[in-house]
N, C-alpha and C positions, 0 to 999 in steps of 0.2 A: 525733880531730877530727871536728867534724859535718862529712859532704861536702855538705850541703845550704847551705855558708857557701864552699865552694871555685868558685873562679873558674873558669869553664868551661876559660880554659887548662890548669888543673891537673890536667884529666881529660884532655884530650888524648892522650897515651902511653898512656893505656889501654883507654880506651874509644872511641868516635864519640861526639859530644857529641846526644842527644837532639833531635830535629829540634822545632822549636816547631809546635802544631798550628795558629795561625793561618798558617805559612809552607807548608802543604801542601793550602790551600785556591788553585788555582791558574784566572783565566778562561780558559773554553775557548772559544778563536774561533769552532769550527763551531757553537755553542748560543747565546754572548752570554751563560753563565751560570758558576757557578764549580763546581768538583767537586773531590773531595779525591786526592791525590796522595801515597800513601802510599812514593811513591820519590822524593819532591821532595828538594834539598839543604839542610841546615839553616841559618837564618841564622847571617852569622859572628859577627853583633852580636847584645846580646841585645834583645827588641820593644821602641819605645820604649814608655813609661807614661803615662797621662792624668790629669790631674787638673783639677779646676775651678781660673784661674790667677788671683794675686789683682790686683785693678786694679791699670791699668794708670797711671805715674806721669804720660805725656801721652797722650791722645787722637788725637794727630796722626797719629802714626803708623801707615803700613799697614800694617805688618810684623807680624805678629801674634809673640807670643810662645811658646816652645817650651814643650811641655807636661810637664808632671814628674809624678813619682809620687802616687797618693795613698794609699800605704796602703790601700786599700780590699782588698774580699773576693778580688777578682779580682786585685788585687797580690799579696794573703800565698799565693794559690795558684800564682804563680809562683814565688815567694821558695822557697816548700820541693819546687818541682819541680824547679826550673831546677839545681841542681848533683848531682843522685842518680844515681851511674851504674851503666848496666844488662848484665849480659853482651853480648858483642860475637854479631848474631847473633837476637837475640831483639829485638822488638816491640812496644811496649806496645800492649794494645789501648784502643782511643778508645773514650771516654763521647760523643762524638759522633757522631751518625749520621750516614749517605754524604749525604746532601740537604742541599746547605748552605738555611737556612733566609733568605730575603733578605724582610728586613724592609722595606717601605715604611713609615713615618710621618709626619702633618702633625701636627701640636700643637704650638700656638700657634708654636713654632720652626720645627717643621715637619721633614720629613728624609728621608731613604730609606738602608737599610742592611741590611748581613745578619748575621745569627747563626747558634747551633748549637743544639743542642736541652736542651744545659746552661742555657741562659741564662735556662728556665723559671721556675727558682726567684726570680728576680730580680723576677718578675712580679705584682701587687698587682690583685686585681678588686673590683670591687660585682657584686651580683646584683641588676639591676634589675627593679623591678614594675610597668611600667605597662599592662598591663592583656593583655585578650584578642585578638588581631587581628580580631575581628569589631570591637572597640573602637575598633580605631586606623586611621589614616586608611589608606586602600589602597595599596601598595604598588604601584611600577612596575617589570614583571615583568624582572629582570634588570640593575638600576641597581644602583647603593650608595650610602646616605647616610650618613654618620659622621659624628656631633656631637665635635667638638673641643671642649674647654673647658681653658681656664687659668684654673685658682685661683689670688688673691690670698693668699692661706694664708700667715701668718708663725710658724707653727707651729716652736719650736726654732730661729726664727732670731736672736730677740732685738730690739737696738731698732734694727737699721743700716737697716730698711725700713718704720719708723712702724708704729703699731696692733701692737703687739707682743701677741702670742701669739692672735694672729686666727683663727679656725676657716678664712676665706676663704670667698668668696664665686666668682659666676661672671664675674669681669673679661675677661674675653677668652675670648669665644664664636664660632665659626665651623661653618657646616653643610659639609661636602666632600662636594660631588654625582658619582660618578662616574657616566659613561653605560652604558647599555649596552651597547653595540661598544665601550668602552674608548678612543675617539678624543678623549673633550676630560671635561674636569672643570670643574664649576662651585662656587668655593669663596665659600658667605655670610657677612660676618659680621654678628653683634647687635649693637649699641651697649649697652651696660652698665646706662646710662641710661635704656632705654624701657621708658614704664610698661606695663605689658600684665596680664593678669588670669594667676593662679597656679592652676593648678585643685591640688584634692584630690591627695592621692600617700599612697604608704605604704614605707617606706625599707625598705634591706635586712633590717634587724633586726623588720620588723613594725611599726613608730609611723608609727599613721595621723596627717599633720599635715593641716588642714587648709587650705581654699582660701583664698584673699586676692583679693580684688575689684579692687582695682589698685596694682600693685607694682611697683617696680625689679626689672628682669629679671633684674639677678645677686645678686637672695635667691633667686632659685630654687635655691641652692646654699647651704648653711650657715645657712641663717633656720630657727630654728627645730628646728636638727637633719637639713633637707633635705639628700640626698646625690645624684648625679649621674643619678639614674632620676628626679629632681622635676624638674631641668632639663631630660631629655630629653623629660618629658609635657609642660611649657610649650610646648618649640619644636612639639613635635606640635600641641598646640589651636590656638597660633598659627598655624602657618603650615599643617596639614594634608597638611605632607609625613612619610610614612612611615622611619621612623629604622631602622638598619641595627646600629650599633653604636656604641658612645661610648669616648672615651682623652681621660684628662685628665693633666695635667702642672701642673709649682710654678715657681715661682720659680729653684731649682736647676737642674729639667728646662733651662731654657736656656742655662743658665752652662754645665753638664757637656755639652751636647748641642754647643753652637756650640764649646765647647772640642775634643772629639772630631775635631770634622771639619777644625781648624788655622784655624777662625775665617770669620765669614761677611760679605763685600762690603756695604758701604751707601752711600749717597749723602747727604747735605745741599747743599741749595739755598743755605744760609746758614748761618754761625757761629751755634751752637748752645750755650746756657748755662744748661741748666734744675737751679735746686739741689734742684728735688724730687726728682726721678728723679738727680740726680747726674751726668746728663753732660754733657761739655765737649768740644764737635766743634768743628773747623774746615769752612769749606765745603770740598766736596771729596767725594772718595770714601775710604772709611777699609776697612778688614777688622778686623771687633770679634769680642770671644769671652769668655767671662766675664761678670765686671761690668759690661763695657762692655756688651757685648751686650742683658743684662738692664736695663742704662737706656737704651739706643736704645729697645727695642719699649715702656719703662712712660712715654718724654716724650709730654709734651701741651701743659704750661703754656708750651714755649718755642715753639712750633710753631701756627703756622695761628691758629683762633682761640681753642686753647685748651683744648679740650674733649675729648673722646672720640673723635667724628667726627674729629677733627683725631687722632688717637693712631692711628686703625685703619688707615690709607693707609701708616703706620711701617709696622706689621706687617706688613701683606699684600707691600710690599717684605723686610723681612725673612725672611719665609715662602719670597717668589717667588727669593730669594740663595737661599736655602737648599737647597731643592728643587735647581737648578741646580748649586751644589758636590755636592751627595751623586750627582747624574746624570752628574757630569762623570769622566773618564778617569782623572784623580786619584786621585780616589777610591775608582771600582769595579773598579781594576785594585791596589789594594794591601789586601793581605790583613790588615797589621796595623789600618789608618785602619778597616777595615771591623770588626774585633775589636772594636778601641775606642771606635767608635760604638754597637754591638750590646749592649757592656757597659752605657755610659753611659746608654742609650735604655732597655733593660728593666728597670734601676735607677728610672729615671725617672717610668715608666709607671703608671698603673690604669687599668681596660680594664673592660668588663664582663664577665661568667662565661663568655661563648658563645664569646670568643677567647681565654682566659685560656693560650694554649700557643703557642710560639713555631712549630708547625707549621700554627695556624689561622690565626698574623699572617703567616706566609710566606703560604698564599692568599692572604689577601687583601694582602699588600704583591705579588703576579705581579700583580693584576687592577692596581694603580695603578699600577704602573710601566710598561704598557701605553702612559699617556698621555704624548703630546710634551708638553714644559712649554711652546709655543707654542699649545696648545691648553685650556691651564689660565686659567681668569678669575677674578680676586678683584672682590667687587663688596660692596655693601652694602645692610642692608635701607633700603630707601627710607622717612624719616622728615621728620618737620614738627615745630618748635615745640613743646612740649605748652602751650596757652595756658592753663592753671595752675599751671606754674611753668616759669620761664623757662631754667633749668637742668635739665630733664627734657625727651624726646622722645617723641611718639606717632609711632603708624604710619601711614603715608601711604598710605589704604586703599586706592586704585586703585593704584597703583602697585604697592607692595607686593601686594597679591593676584594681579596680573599677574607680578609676577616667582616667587612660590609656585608659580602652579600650573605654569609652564613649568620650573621644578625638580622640582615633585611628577610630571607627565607627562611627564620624562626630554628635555624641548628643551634645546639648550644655546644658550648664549650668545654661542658661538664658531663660526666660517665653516669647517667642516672638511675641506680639501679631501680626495676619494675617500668619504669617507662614504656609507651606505648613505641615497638617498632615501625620506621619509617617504611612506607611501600616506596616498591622501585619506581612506580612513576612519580614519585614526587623528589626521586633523589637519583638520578639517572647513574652508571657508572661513565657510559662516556657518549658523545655530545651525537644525538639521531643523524642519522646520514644525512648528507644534503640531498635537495632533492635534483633529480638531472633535469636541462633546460631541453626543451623540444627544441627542434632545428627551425628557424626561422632564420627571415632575411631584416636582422636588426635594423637595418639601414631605412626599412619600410616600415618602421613601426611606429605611428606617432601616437605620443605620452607627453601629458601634465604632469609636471610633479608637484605636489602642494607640502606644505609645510604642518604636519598640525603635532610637533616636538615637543613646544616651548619654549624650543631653542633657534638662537636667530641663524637664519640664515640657510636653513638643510636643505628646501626646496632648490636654493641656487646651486649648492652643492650634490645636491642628489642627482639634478637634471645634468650638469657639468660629469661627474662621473660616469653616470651613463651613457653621455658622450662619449667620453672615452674607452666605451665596452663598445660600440659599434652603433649605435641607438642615436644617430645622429641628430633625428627626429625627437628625439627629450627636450621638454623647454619647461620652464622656472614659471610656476602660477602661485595666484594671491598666496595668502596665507591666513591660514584655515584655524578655527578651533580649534582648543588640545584635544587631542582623542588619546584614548590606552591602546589600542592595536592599532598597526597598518593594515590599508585594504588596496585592491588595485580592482576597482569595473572597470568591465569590458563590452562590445556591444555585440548580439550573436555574430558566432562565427570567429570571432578571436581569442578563442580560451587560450591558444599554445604561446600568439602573444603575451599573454595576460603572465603565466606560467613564467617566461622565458625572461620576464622584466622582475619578477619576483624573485628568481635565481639568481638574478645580476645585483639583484638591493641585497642579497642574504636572509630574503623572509621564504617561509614556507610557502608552498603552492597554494596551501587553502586560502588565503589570503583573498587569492585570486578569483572574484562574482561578475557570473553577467548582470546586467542593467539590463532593462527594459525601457530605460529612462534613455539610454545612449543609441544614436541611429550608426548605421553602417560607415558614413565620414565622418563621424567622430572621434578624438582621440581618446587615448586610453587613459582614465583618471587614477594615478598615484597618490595618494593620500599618505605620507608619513609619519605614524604612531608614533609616541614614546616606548613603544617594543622596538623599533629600530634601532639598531644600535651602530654599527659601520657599514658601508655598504661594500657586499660581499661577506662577512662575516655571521654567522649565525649568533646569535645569544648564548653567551657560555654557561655551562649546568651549575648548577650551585655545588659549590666543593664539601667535601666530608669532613675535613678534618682542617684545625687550624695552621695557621703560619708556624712553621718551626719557628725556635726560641722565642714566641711571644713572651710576651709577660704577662704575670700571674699574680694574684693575691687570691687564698679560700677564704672566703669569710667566717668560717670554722676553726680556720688555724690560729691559736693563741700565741705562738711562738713568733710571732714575725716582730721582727727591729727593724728601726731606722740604724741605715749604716753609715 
């Protein structure tokens, strides 16, 4: 008889029954972390099994439903472990290493959880290419940005979710800002719907697709062949904050992930009947998981007024459940819940190349779990109308560039009490005096102005304006590598030139170095950083405080409904 088919009683009499290795991952009080315990006792039961569970026949209920097998990879390697018995005495040694690997994840469901270093395989990346960091926008020194994206993707699912066999696009978008002291996170989301400009990108495979003048944001994904390094260079142009790393998730991702965790808490303000999305709430508060799950966060048409805007307050409540069960007692004190999330989640996942290992998403899942979930903010990018089509949104420039740059220069959102005080040079009250131009004769001042932005065209522009400041002698040269700063040399004896051209771009004086390299008829070389910003304009301070009436979700707050 195969013993691989005998019921663990039947080994009893002879052997010890095989200890299960998620039952010997044990937390330890004095760390607050878990560690393996290779003297733990075996469970007497065998772990329960996960499966994505099919909908549910009423909505009402809060109960959620017990989870069942699914056959999967991670089943059939129980099925032929679980009855094999080993001399009394001897030890198997574990494919697992001593470091339990504690996974933090947000995507689109959102979650926190840990695994082992088996779980590798389960892991799907892109190798994204946008560009060279002298490229991209500056980074703040110690933060984390992580682009979350949920693909609408109906790939292999058939016709139960419309648009059958869809590549997917980027429906549900979110930036997850962590801080640098790890005290509070600020989570953005996109609207789907705002048009914004697509620059250039070139996918994993090498296809250069090109840019698009003004698009729906979630073709930055699948239009064309675009793969999740096109989305993450849009959010970059857009908004100018430095990206960290990107994890994108389907459809499934939700069903398998709220399944894992025995299902995730939601509210309705009101009785809830959307046939697009397919679900059927009562008001109240429900615990969904599965299908249910996956038509709570995809309603819109039954909800608010209908739209997108109206879909993403779902989420960011489902997000903020979510967060909160995987944080909760429940679940970080039971070894198996944490198994069968770690399964469910790495299954789930593509990541880009730079995490692609369950020892670099343990980093960075310590760095997240750092944060109280009363210190986490869901908000949204601040939009208007697009007054060309009534069903598309633009961006609501002040606003929105207010709330970018206080994400891009690491402010948060959130009151955090004991945090480390900001110094005033890193948060100015108002914007350093310009500096005054020495009196020179513009007209005799010959300057190159080169380009090294990233952006097409400055050099022309640069030169051309300062024409128009008196600088007749300005003309437009090649076009240079990206740099981070502007500089302007100069050759001895022209420093107040030097000075008086750097007033006219709106850069600081220091900017301004002599060369040794430049002789006395030589012109002045302008170099144009991506610090530039307009000319004449200085760089505005980073603001304190956010946009009036933004919008909010605490991830703390239990109380929030769909309205």
């Amino acid at each position: 008889m195969n013993s691989g088919h005998r019921h663990r009683s039947d080994l009893a009499d002879q052997n010890p029954p095989e200890a299960d290795p998620a039952d010997q991952w044990v937390l330890d009080p004095a760390t607050g972390e878990f560690r393996l315990d290779l003297d733990a006792a075996p469970a007497p039961v065998p772990r329960p099994r996960v499966a994505a569970t099919p909908r549910p026949t009423s909505s009402r209920s809060t109960t959620a439903p017990a989870p069942a097998s699914t056959g999967g990879r991670a089943d059939r390697r129980r099925q032929t472990q679980g009855g094999k018995a080993k001399p009394r005495g001897r030890r198997r040694v574990l494919k697992w290493t001593a470091g339990v690997a504690a996974l933090v994840l947000v995507a689109g469901c959102g979650g926190a959880y840990y695994a082992y270093q088996h779980f590798n395989g389960n892991l799907s990346s892109v190798e994204v290419k946008v560009g060279t960091e002298a490229e991209r926008p500056k980074a703040a020194t110690g933060a984390l940005n992580i682009l979350v994206i949920g693909t609408d993707s109906r790939k292999g699912l058939g016709r139960a979710y419309g648009d059958e066999g869809s590549e997917g696009h980027a429906d549900t978008t979110l930036l997850f800002h962590i801080s640098k002291d790890r005290t509070n996170a600020t989570v953005m989301s996109i609207p789907r719907d705002l048009m914004v400009p697509i620059p250039e990108c070139e996918t994993a495979a090498g296809k250069k697709i090109p840019a698009e003048g003004r698009s729906m944001f979630n073709t930055s994904l699948g239009q064309g062949g675009r793969d999740p390094g096109c989305t993450w260079k849009t959010v970059e142009k857009m908004t100018d904050i430095h990206i960290d790393h990107f994890v994108m998730v389907d459809f499934e991702a939700v069903k398998t992930l709220s399944t894992a965790v025995g299902g995730v808490e939601v509210c309705a303000a009101k009785d809830i009947n959307d046939k697009d999305s397919h679900l059927k709430m009562s008001k109240g508060k429900h615990v969904v998981q599965g299908e249910e799950a996956l038509a709570f966060v995809r309603t819109r048409h039954a909800v608010g007024l209908g739209g997108d805007l109206t879909r993403i307050p779902l989420q960011q409540q489902f997000i903020s459940s979510m967060i909160r069960k995987i944080k909760s007692s429940d679940t970080l004190t039971s070894p198996t819940k944490l198994w069968n999330l770690a399964d469910a989640a790495t299954k789930a996942l593509t990541v880009d190349s730079a995490i692609k290992s369950v020892d670099k998403l343990k980093d960075l899942a310590l760095d997240l779990s750092k944060v109280n979930t009363q210190n986490i903010t869901f908000t949204t990018v601040p939009v208007l109308d697009d007054p060309k089509d009534e069903n598309r949104l633009v961006l609501n420039e002040k606003d929105a560039g207010q709330l970018f740059a206080m994400i891009a220069a690491d402010r948060s959102l959130t009151e955090v009490a004991g945090a480390p005080a900001e110094t005033p040079a890193e948060t100015p009250a108002t914007p350093p005096p310009a500096p005054t131009a020495p009196q020179v004769d513009a007209a005799a001042v010959k300057a190159t102005v080169r380009n090294g932005t990233g952006a097409p065209g400055q050099a022309t522009k640069g030169a051309t304006a300062l024409q128009g400041k008196g600088f007749a002698a300005a003309t437009p040269g090649k076009d240079a590598a990206v740099v981070a700063t502007s500089s302007i040399t100069y050759p001895r004896g022209k420093a107040d030139q030097a000075v008086a051209l750097a007033v006219a771009l709106g850069l600081p004086a220091e900017v301004a170095k002599e060369s040794s390299a430049l002789g006395s008829k030589d012109s002045l070389q302008v170099l144009l950083g991506k610090d530039f910003t307009a000319l004449g304009k200085p760089a505005v301070p980073v603001p304190t405080e956010a946009p009036k009436d933004l919008q909010r979700v605490q991830a703390d707050d239990e109380n929030v409904c769909a309205k």
